[in-house]
N, C-alpha and C positions, 0 to 999 in steps of 0.2 A: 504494500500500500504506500503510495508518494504520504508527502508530507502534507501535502493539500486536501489528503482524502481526511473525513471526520468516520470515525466509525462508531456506529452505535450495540450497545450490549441488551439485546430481549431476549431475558428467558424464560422459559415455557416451563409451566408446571404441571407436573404431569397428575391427574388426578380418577379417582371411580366415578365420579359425579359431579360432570362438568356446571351442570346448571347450578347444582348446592354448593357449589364453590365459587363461582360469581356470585351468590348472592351473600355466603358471608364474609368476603370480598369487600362487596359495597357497604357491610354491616360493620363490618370489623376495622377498616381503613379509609371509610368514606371510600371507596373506588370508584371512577366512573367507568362505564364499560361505552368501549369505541365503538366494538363491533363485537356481534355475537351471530355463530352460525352452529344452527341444529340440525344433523341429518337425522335421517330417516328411522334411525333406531335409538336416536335420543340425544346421541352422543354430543358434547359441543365442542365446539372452538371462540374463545373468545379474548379478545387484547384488551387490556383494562389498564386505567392510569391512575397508579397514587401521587397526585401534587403534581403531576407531568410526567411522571417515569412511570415507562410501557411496561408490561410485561405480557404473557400469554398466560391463558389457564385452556387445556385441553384433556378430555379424556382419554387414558391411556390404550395404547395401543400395540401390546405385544407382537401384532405381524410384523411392529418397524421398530421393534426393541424401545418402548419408551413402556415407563412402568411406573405405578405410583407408587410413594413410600406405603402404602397400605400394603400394597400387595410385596413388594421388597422387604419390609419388619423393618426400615429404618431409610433415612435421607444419606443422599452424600453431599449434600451442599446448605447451607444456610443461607436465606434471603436475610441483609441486612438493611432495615430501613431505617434512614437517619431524617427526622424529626423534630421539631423545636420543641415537642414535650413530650418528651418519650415515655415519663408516668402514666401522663392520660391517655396516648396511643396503646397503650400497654392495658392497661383499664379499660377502656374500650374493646378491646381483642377479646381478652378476657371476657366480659360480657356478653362478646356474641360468641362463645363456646370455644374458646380456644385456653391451651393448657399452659399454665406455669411452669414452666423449665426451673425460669428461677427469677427472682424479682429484679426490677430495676434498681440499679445502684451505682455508687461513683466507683468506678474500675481504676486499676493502677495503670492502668495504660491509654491515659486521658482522655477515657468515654464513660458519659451516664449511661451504660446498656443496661436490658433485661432479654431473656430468652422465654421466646412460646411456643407452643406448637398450634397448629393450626387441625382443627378437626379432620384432616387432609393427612396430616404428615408432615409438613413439611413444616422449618426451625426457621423463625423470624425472631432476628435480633434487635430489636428498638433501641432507637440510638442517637446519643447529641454529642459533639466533640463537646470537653471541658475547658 
């Protein structure tokens, strides 16, 4: 890539129930959803923005090797969202069903983070530089 190209980072989460996932999405993060598409067996595709950062949420789809933490027993990557009040983003999550990892707190390695898990699977870290 030249120096002039900008490249951007979307990543796709892979989930059992795409549509229950955009909705605690929108619940959990205020998300807005860009675009959502349903085939025919239910499945979705859908890119959604928290505060302007994209991402996908899609249901999995083992013929192309994409798999949810459900179905995997665990995640290999952490969604980190950085936040001006990562208490109340955290509080928030929490309330629309998502799990305490561990609370928000000032880390030694100067960030307020806390760790969730998302009814999904997957490990979101809320987060403010200090």
């Amino acid at each position: 890539m030249g120096s002039d190209v900008k490249a951007v980072f979307l990543p796709t989460l892979s989930v059992r129930n795409g549509a229950a996932a955009v909705e605690f999405y929108k619940k959990a993060f205020d998300a807005d959803v860009l675009f959502c598409l349903t085939d025919p067996d239910g499945g979705v595709v859908a890119e959604l923005s928290i505060g302007g950062v994209h991402f996908l949420v899609a249901d999995e789809s083992p013929e192309h090797e994409n798999f949810s933490p459900e179905t995997l027993g665990g995640n290999t990557i952490r969604m980190g969202l950085v936040v001006p009040d990562p208490d109340a983003v955290a509080k928030q999550a929490i309330a629309a069903g998502a799990e305490e990892i561990y609370p928000v707190a000032d880390q030694d390695y100067s960030y307020r983070l806390g760790r969730i898990k998302d009814p999904f699977g997957h490990h979101w870290e809320i987060c403010r530089k200090l």
